[in-house]
mmCIF file of the N, C-alpha and C atoms, coordinates in Angstrom:
data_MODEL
# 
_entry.id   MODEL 
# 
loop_
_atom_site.group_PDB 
_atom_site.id 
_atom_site.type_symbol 
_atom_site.label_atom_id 
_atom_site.label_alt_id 
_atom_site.label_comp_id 
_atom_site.label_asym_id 
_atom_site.label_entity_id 
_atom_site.label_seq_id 
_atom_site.pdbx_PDB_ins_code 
_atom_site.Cartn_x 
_atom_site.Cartn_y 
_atom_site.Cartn_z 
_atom_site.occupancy 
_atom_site.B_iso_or_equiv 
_atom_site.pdbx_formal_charge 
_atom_site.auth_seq_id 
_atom_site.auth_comp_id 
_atom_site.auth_asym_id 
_atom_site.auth_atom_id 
_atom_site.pdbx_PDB_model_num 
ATOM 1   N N  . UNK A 1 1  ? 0.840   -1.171  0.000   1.00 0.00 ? 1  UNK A N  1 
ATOM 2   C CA . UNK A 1 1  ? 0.000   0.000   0.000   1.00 0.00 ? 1  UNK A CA 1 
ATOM 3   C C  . UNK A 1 1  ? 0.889   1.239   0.000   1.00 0.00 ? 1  UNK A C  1 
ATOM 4   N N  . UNK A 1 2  ? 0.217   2.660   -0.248  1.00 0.00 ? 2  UNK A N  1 
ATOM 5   C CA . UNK A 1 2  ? 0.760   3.796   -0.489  1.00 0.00 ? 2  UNK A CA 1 
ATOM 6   C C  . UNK A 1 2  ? -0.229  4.954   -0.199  1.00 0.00 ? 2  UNK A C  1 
ATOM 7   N N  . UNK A 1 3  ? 0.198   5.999   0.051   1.00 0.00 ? 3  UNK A N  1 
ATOM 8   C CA . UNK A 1 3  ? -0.892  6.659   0.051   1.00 0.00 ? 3  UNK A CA 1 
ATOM 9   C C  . UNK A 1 3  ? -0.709  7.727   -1.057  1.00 0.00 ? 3  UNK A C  1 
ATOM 10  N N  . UNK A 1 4  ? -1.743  8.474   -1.097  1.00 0.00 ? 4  UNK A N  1 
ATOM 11  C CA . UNK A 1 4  ? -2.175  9.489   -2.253  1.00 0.00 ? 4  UNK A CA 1 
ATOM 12  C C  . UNK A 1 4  ? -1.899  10.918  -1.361  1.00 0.00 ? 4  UNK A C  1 
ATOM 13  N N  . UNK A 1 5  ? -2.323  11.799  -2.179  1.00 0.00 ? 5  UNK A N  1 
ATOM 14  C CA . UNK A 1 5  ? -1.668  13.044  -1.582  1.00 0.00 ? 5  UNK A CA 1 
ATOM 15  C C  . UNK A 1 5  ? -2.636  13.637  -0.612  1.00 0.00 ? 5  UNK A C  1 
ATOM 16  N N  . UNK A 1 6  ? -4.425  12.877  -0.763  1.00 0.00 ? 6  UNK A N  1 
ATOM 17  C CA . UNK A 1 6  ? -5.589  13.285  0.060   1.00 0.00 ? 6  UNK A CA 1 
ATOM 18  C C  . UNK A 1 6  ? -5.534  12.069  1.071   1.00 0.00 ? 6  UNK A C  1 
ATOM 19  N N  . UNK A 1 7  ? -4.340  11.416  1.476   1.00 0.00 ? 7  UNK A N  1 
ATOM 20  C CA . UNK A 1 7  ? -3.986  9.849   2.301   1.00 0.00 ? 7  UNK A CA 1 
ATOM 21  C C  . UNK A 1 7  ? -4.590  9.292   2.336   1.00 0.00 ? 7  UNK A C  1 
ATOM 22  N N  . UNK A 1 8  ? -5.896  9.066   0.879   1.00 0.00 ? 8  UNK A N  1 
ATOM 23  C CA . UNK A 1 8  ? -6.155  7.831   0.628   1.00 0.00 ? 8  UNK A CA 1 
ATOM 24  C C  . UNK A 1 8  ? -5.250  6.517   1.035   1.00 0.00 ? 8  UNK A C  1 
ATOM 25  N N  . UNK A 1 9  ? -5.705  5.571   1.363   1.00 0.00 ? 9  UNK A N  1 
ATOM 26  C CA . UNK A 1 9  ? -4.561  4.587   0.937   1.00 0.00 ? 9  UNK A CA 1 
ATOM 27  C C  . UNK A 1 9  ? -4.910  3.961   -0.791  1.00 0.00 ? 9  UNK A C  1 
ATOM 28  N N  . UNK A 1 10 ? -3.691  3.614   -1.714  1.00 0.00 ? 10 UNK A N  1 
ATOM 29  C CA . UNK A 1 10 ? -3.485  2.879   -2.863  1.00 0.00 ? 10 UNK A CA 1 
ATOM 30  C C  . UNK A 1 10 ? -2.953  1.537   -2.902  1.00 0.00 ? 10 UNK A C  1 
ATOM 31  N N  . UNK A 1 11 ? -2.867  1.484   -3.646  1.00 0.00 ? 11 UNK A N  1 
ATOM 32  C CA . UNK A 1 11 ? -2.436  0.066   -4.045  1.00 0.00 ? 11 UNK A CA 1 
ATOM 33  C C  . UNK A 1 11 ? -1.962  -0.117  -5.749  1.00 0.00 ? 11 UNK A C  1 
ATOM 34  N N  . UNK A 1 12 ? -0.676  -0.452  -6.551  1.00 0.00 ? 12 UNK A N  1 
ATOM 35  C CA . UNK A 1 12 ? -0.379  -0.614  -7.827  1.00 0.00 ? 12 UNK A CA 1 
ATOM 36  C C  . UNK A 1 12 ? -0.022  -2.054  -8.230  1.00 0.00 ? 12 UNK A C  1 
ATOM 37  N N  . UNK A 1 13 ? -0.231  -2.560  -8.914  1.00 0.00 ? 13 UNK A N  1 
ATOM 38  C CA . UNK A 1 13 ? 0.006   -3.852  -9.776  1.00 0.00 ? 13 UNK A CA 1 
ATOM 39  C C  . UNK A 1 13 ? 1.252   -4.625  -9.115  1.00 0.00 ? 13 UNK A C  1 
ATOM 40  N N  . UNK A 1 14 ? 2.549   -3.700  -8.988  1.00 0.00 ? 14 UNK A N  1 
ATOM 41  C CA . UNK A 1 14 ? 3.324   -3.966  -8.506  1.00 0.00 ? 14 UNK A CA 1 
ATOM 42  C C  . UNK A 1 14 ? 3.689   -4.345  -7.372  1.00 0.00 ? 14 UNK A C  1 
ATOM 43  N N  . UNK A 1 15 ? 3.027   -3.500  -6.387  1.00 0.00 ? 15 UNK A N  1 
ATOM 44  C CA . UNK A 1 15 ? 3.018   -4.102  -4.890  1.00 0.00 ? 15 UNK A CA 1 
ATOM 45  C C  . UNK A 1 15 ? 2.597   -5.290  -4.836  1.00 0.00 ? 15 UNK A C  1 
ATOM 46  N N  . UNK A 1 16 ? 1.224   -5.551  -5.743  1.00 0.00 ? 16 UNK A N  1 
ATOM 47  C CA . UNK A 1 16 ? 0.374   -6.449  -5.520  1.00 0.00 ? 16 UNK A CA 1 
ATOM 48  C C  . UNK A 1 16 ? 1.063   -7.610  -5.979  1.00 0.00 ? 16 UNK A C  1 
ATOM 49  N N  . UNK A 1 17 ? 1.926   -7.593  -7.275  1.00 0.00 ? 17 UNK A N  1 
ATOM 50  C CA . UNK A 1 17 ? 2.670   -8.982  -7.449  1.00 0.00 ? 17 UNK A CA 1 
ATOM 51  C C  . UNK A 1 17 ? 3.874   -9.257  -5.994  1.00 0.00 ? 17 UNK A C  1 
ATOM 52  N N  . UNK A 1 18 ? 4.329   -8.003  -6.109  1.00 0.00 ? 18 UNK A N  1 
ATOM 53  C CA . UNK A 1 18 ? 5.571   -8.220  -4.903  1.00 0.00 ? 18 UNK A CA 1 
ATOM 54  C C  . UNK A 1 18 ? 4.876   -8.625  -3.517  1.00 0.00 ? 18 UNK A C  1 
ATOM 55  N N  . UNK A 1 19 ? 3.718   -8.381  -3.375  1.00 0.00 ? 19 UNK A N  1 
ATOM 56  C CA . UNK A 1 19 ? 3.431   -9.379  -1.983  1.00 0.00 ? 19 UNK A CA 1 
ATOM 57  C C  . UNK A 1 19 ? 2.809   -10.370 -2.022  1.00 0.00 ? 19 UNK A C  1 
ATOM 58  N N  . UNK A 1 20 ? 2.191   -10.892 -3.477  1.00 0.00 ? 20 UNK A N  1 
ATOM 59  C CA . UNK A 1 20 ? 2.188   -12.388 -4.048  1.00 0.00 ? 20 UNK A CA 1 
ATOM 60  C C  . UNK A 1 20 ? 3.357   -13.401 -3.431  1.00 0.00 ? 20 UNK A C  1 
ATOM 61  N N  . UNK A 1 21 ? 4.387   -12.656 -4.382  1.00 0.00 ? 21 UNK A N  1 
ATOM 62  C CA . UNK A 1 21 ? 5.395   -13.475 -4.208  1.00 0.00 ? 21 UNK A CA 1 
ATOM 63  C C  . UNK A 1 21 ? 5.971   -13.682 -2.963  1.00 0.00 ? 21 UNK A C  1 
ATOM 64  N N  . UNK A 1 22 ? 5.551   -12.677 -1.822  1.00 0.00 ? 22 UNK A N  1 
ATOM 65  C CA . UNK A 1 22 ? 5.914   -13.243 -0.060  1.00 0.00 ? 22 UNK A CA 1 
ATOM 66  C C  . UNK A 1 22 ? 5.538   -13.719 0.782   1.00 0.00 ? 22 UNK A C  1 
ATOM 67  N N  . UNK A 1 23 ? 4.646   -14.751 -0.136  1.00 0.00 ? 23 UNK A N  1 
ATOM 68  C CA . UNK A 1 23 ? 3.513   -15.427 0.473   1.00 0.00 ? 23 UNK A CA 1 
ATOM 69  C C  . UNK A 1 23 ? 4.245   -17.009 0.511   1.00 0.00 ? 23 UNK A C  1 
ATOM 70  N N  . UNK A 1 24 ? 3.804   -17.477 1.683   1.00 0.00 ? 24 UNK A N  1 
ATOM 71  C CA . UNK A 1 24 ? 4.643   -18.554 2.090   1.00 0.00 ? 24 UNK A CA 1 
ATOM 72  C C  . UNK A 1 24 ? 4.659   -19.536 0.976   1.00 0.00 ? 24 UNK A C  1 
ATOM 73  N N  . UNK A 1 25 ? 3.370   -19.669 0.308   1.00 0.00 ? 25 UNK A N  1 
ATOM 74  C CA . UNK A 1 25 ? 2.945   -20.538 -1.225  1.00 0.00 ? 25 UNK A CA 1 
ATOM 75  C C  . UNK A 1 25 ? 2.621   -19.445 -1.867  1.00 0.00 ? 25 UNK A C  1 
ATOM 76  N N  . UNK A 1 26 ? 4.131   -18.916 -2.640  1.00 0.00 ? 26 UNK A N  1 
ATOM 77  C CA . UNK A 1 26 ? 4.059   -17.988 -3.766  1.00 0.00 ? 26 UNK A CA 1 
ATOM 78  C C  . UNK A 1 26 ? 3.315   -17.667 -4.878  1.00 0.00 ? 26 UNK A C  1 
ATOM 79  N N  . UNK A 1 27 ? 2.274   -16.987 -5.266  1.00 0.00 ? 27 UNK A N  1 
ATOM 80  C CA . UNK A 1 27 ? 2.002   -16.300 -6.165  1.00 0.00 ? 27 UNK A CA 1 
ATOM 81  C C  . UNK A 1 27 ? 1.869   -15.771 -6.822  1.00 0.00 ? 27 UNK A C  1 
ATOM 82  N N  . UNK A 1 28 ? 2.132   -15.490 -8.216  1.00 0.00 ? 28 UNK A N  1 
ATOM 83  C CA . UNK A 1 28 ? 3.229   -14.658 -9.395  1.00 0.00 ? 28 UNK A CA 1 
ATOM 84  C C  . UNK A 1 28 ? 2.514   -14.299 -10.085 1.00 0.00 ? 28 UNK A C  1 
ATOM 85  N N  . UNK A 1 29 ? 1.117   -13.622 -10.327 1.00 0.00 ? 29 UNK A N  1 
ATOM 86  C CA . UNK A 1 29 ? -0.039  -13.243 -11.526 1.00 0.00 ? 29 UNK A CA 1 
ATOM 87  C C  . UNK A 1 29 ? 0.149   -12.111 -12.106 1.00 0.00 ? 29 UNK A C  1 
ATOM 88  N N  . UNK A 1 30 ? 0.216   -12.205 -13.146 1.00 0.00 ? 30 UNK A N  1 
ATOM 89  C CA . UNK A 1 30 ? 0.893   -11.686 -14.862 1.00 0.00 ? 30 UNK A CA 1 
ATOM 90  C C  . UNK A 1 30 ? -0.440  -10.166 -14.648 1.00 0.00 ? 30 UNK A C  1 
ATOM 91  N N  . UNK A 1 31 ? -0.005  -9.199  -15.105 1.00 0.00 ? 31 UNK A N  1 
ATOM 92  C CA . UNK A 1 31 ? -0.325  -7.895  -14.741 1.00 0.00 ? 31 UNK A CA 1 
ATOM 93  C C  . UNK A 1 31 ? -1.725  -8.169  -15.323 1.00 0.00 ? 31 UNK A C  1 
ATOM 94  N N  . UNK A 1 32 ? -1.728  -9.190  -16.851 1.00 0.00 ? 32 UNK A N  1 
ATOM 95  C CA . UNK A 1 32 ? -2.729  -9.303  -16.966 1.00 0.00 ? 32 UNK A CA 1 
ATOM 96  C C  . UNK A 1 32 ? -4.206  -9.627  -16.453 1.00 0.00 ? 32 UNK A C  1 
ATOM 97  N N  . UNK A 1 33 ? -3.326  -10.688 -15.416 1.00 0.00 ? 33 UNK A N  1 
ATOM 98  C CA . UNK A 1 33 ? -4.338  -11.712 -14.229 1.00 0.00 ? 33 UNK A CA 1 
ATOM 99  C C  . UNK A 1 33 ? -4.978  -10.235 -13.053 1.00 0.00 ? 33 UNK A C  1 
ATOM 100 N N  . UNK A 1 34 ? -4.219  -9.381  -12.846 1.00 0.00 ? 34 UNK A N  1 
ATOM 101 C CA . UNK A 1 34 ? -4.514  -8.362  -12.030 1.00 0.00 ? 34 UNK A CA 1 
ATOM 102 C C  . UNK A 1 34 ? -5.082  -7.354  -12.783 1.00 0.00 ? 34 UNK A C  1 
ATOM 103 N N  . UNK A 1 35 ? -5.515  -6.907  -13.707 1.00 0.00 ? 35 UNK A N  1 
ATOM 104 C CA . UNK A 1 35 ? -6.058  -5.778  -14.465 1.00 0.00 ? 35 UNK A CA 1 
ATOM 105 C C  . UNK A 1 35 ? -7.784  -7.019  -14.821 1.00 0.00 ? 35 UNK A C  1 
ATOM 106 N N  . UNK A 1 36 ? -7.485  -8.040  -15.052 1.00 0.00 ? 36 UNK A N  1 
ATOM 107 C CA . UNK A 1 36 ? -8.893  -8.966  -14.919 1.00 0.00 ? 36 UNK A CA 1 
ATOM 108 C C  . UNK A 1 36 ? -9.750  -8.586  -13.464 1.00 0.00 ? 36 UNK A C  1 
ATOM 109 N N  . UNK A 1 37 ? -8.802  -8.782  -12.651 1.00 0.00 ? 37 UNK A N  1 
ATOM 110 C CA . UNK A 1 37 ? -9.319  -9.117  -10.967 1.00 0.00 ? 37 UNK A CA 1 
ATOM 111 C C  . UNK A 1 37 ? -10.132 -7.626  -11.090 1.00 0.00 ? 37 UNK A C  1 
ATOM 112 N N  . UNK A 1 38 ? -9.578  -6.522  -11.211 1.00 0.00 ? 38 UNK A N  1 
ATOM 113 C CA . UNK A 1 38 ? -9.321  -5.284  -10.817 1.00 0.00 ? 38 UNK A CA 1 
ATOM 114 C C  . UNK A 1 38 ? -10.960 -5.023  -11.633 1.00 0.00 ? 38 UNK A C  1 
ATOM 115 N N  . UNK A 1 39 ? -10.597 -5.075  -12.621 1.00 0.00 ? 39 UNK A N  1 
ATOM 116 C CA . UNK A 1 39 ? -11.675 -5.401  -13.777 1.00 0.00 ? 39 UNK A CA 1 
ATOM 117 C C  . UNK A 1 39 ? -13.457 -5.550  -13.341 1.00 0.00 ? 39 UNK A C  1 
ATOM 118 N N  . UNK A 1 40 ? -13.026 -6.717  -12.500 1.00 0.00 ? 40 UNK A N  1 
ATOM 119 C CA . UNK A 1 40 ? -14.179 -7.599  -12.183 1.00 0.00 ? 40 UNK A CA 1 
ATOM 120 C C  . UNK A 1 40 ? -14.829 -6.678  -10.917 1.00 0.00 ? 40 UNK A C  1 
ATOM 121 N N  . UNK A 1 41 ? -13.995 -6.001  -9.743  1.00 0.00 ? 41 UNK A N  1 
ATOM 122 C CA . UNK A 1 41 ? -14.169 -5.282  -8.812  1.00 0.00 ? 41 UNK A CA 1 
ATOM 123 C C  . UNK A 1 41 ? -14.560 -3.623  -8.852  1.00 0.00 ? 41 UNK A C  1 
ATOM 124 N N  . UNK A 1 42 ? -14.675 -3.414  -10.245 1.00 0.00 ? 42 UNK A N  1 
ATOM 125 C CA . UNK A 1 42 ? -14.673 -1.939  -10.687 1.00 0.00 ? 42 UNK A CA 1 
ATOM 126 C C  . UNK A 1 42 ? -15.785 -1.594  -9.603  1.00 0.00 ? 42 UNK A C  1 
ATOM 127 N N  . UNK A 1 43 ? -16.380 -1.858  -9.381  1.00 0.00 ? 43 UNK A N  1 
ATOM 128 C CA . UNK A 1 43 ? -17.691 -0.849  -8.387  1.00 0.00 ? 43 UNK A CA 1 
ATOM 129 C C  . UNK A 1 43 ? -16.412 -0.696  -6.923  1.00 0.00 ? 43 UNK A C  1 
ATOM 130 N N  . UNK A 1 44 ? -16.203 -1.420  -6.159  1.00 0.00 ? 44 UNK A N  1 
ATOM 131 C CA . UNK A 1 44 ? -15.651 -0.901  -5.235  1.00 0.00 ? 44 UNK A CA 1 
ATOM 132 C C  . UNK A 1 44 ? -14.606 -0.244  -5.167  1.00 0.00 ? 44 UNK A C  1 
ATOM 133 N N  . UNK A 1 45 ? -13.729 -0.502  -6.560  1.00 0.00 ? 45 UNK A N  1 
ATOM 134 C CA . UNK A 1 45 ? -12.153 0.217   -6.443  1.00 0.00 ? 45 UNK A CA 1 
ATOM 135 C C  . UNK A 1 45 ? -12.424 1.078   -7.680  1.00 0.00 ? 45 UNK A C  1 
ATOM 136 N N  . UNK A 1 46 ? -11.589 2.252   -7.523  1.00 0.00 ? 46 UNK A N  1 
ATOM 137 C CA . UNK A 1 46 ? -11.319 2.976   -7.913  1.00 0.00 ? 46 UNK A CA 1 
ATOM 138 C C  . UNK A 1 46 ? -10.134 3.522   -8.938  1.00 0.00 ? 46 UNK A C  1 
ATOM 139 N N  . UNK A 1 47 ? -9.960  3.752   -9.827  1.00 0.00 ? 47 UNK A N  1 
ATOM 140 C CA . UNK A 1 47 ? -8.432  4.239   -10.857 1.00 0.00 ? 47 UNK A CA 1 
ATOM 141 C C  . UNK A 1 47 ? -8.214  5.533   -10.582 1.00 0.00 ? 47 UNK A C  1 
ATOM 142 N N  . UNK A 1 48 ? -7.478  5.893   -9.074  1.00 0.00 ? 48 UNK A N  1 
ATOM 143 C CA . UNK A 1 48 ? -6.953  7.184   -8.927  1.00 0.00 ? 48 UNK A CA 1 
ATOM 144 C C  . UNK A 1 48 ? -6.335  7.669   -9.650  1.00 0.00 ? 48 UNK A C  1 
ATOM 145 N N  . UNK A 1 49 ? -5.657  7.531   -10.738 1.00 0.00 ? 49 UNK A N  1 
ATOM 146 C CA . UNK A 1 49 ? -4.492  8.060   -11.254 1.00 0.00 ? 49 UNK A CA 1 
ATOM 147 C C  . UNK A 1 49 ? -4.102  6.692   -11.967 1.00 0.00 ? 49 UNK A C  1 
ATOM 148 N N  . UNK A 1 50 ? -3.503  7.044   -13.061 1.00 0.00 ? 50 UNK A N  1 
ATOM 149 C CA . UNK A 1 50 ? -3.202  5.380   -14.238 1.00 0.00 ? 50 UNK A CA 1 
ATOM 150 C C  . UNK A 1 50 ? -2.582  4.160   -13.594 1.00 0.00 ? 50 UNK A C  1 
ATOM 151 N N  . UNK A 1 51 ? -3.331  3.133   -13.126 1.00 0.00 ? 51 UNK A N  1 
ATOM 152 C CA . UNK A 1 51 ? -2.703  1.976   -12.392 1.00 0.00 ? 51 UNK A CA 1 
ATOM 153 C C  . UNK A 1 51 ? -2.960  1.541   -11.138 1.00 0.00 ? 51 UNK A C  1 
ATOM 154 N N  . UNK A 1 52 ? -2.969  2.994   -10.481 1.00 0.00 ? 52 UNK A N  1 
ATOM 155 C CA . UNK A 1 52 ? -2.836  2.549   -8.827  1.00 0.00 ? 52 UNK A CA 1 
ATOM 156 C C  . UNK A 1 52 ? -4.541  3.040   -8.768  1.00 0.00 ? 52 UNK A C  1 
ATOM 157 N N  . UNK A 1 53 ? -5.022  2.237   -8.115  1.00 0.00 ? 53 UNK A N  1 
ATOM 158 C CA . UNK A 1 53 ? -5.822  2.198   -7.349  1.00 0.00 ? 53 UNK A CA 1 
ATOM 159 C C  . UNK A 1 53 ? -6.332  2.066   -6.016  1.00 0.00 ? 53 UNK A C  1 
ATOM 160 N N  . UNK A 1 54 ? -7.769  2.382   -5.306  1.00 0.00 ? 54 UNK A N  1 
ATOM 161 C CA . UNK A 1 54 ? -7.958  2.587   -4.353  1.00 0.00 ? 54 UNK A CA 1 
ATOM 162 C C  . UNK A 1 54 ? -9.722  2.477   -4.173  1.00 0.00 ? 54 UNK A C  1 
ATOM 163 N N  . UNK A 1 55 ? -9.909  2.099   -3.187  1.00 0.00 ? 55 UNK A N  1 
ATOM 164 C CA . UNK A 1 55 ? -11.382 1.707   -2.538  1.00 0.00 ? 55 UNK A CA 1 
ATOM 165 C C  . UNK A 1 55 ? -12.425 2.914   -2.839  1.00 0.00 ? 55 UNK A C  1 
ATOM 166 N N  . UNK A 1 56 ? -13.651 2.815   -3.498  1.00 0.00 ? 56 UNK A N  1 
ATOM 167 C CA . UNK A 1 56 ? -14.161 3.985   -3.746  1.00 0.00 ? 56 UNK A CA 1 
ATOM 168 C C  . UNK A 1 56 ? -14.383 4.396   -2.850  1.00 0.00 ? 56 UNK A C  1 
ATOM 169 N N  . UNK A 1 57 ? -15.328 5.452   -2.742  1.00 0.00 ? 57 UNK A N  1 
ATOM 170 C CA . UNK A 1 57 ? -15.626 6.338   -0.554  1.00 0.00 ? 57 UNK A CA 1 
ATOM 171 C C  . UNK A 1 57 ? -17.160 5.566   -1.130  1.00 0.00 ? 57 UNK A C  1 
ATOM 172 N N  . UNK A 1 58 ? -17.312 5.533   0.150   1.00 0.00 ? 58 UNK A N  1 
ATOM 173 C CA . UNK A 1 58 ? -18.917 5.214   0.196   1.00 0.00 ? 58 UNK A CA 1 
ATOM 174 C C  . UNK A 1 58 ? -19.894 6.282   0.856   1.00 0.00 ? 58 UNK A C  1 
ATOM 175 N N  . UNK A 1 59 ? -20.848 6.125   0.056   1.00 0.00 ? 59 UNK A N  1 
ATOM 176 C CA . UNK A 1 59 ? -21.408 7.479   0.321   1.00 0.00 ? 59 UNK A CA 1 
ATOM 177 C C  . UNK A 1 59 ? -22.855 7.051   0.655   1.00 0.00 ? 59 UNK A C  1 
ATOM 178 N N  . UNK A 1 60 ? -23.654 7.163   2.108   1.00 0.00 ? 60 UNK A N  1 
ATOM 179 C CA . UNK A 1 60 ? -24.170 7.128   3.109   1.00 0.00 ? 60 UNK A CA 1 
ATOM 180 C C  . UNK A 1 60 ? -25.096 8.273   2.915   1.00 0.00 ? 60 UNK A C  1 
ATOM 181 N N  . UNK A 1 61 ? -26.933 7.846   3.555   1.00 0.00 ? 61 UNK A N  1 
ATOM 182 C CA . UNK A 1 61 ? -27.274 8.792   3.389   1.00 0.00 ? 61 UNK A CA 1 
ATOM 183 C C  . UNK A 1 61 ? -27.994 9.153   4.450   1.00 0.00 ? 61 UNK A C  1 
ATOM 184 N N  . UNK A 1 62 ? -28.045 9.898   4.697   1.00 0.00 ? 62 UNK A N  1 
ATOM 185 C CA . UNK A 1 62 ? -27.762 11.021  6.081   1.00 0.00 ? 62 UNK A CA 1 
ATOM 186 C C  . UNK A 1 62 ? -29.433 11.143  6.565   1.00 0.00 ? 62 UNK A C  1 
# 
């Protein structure tokens, strides 16, 4: 994770393979396999900025 400049927290492709792979039973999914996932989750996450993403806000009604 990372944060954004409003400290969202993010998240990029890259982290996401690099903590695949530090997983006691390694996991190595091709940017492609992660732009699918990402894909499939579009309502909750968000494309802050090209790549990295982040959890949409949820918006509650008052």
């Amino acid at each position: 994770m990372d944060f954004a400049a409003d400290d969202r927290e993010i998240f990029d492709f890259w982290r996401l393979r690099r903590y695949g792979r530090s997983l006691p039973a390694p996991h190595d999914p091709t940017e492609q396999d992660l732009r699918s996932a990402v894909e499939s989750l579009k309502s909750p996450l968000v494309e802050v900025r090209p790549g990295w993403f982040s959890v949409a806000e949820v918006k509650t009604s008052a």
